[in-house]
C-alpha positions, 0 to 999 in steps of 0.5 A, a space after each residue: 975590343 970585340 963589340 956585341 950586336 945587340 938585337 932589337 927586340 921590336 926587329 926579332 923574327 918573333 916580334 914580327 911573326 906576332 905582330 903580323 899576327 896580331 894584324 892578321 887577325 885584327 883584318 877582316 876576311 873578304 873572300 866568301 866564307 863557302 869558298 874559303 878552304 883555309 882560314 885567312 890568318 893561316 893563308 897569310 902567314 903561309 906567304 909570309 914563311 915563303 917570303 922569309 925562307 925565300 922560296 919562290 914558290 908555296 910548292 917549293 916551300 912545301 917541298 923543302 920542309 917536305 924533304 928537310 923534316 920528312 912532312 909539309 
């Protein structure tokens, strides 16, 4: 008898990225407003598709969507 996984909505990739967003936004962002290029919810969620893609690097993550889907 084949049992069916069943997925833990709380643990799905969505749930998290949302959850992680919501605490992102929620943060408040310490570094000075004329330094900061990018904005601190975007700076994070970048670390967080290296660490789920597990890309050792940002660059190495560009490159990969650069080369997997023709941009970065």
């Amino acid at each position: 008898m084949a049992s069916r996984i069943q997925e833990k909505k709380h643990l799905s990739f969505n749930s998290l990225r949302k959850s992680l967003s919501q605490h992102i936004n929620a943060s408040t962002d310490s570094r000075k407003n004329s330094a900061s290029q990018y904005a601190h919810h975007d700076v994070v969620m970048s670390g967080f598709a290296c660490m789920y893609f597990q890309d050792p690097s940002l660059v190495q993550f560009q490159q990969r969507l650069e080369t997997s889907r023709g941009r970065n």
